[in-house]
C-alpha angles and dihedrals in degrees: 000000000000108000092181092062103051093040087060099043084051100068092223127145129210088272104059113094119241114171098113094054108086089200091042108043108071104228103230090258097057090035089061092041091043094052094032093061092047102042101039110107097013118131119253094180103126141108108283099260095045091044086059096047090051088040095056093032096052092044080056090057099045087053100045103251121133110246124257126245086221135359130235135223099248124144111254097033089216101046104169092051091047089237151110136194128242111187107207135196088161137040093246107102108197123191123173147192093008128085116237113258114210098215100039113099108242107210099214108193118194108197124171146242082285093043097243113141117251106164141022130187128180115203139169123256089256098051086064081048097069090043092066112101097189092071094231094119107035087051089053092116125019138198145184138180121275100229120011107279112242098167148018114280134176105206103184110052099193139019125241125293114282095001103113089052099040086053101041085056099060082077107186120346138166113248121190088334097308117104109240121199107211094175106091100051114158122210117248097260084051090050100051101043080060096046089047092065092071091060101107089029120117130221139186120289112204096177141293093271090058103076082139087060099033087058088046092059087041090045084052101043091050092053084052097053079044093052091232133127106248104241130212107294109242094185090241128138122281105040094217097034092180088069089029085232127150105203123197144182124224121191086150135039106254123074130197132230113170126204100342125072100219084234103061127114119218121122119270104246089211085050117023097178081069137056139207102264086054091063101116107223117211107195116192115195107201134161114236120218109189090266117040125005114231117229106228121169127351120216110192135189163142126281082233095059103032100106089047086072104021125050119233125227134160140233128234099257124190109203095169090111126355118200115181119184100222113221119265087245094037084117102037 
C-alpha cells in the first residue's frame, strides 16, 4: 500500500489524528522504510532551530502532508503519526522533561561527522524501556503473585472471541524486517499444555546480574518447545511474536513489566488485529542455583486476566531527564 498517497489525497495534516484508518496510519515497519528511503542522505547541517524546521518539513513531504506554516508544540511532534525525531551523532539518546510512552514511535536519526543522515530507526516507547540500563523504565509497573505459587496454573482458559482466527489468517507477513509465520497460532490451552512440558527443565544460569541473559536462555528454550528458530530479538512486545506470547523468569517475587500494563487495550503496533491485552504471558517460576535455574511451576495468562492473578504496583520512576546509551548495532 502506498501510505504517501493516500495520505495526500486525504487532506490531512500532521495533527489530525489517523490511527483508526488502516490506509491512512503507517504500521512501524513501513514507517521506518518509508522515512529511511527519504531521509537517508539529506543534509542536517544547520543552526539548531532551522535543522528542526527541514527536518520536520522534509518528513511532511515523504509522507505526503502538506507542510505547516508553522509548527506547533505539540507532543508528539507528529501527532497524527504517533511519533517524534531525535537527531544523533552519539549513542546517548537523551530525552527530557516527558515521560516515555510505550506505544508512541520514536524516529531515531543517525547522521555523521558532516550531518548527513546515514541511519534511521523507529522504534516503540518500550522498546527504549528495555535499553535503560538504570532500571527506572522497565520497573515502571510492577507486579507479584497474589498467594505463593506452589503449582502451574492457566488462568485464562480461552482467548478472545475471533483472535485465533484474525491472527491465523494473517498467514506470513514481514514484521519490522523479520519474516513471521502466523499460521501456525496456537490457542492459549494449546499453548500451555506445550509450554508446560519445560517445568522440571533446567536452563543456564549466567549470573544474577544477567537477567538480560537469563531471559535470553528462557526466550530460546521456549522457541524450542515451540519448534520454532529463535529470531533476532527486536526488543518488541511480545518476545515470540508468531504465538503473541511475553514470556518471563521469575527466580524472585517481583516482575517487571515496564511501560505497558498487560490489560490495556490499545492496539499492538507489530499486530494491529490484536491488541495488548490479547498477549498471551507465560510466567515461569524457577530456583537458581548458581549454575542452572530449575523451571518449577508456569502461570499463564491473558493480558486481559493478568491482574486478576497477579497484583500491580508501581516503581519509583525519575523522568526529569532520560539518557539511554543506544547499542553499538541499534542501527544495523
Amino acid at each position: 500500500m502506498n501510505y504517501p498517497d493516500h495520505i495526500a489525497r486525504s487532506g490531512k495534516t500532521i495533527y489530525d489524528l489517523v490511527h483508526d484508518a488502516d490506509d491512512l496510519y503507517l504500521p512501524l515497519s513501513e514507517l521506518e522504510t518509508t522515512l529511511r528511503n527519504g531521509l537517508v542522505g539529506m543534509s542536517l547541517d544547520y543552526p539548531l532551530r532551522t535543522r528542526s524546521k527541514k527536518l520536520k518539513s522534509k518528513i511532511c513531504e515523504i509522507l505526503g502532508y502538506p507542510v505547516p506554516k508553522s509548527f506547533r508544540k505539540t507532543q508528539p511532534r507528529f501527532p497524527g503519526q504517533d511519533f517524534d525525531t531525535y537527531v544523533q551523532k552519539s549513542n546517548n539518546l537523551q530525552i527530557w522533561n516527558e515521560e516515555i510512552s510505550p506505544t508512541r514511535r520514536y524516529v531515531i536519526i543517525r547522521v555523521d561527522e558532516l550531518s548527513h543522515v546515514v541511519a534511521v530507526r523507529v522504534v516503540t516507547g518500550e522498546v527504549l524501556a528495555k535499553l535503560d540500563r538504570t532500571g527506572t523504565l522497565t520497573r515502571k509497573y510492577q507486579a507479584r503473585s497474589r498467594d505463593p505459587v506452589t503449582t502451574s496454573e492457566l488462568v485464562t482458559q480461552s482467548d478472545a472471541y475471533g483472535l485465533v482466527e484474525r491472527v491465523r489468517s494473517l498467514g506470513t507477513k514481514d514484521v519490522l524486517g523479520t519474516r513471521v509465520d502466523f499460521r501456525r497460532f496456537l490457542p492459549i490451552g494449546e499453548l500451555f499444555a506445550c509450554l508446560s512440558r519445560m517445568v522440571g527443565t533446567r536452563i543456564a544460569d549466567p549470573g544474577a546480574d544477567q537477567e538480560r541473559s537469563r531471559g535470553d536462555a528462557l526466550h530460546e528454550a521456549v522457541c524450542r518447545s515451540l519448534g520454532m528458530i529463535r529470531k533476532e530479538d527486536k526488543g518488541t512486545c511480545p518476545d515470540v511474536l508468531e504465538q503473541l506470547l511475553e514470556v518471563k523468569l521469575q527466580t524472585s517475587p517481583t516482575i517487571d513489566l515496564g511501560l505497558m500494563l498487560p490489560d490495556d487495550e490499545i492496539p499492538l503496533d507489530t499486530v494491529t488485529s490484536a491488541k495488548h491485552c490479547d498477549v498471551r504471558y507465560a510466567v515461569f517460576y524457577g530456583l537458581a542455583d548458581g549454575k542452572n535455574v530449575q523451571l518449577d511451576h508456569l502461570v499463564m495468562c491473558a493480558g486481559r486476566d493478568f491482574f486478576k492473578y497477579f497484583q500491580r504496583f508501581e516503581g519509583k520512576v525519575v523522568n526529569k531527564k532520560l539518557q539511554i546509551p543506544l547499542p553499538s548495532d541499534f542501527f544495523d
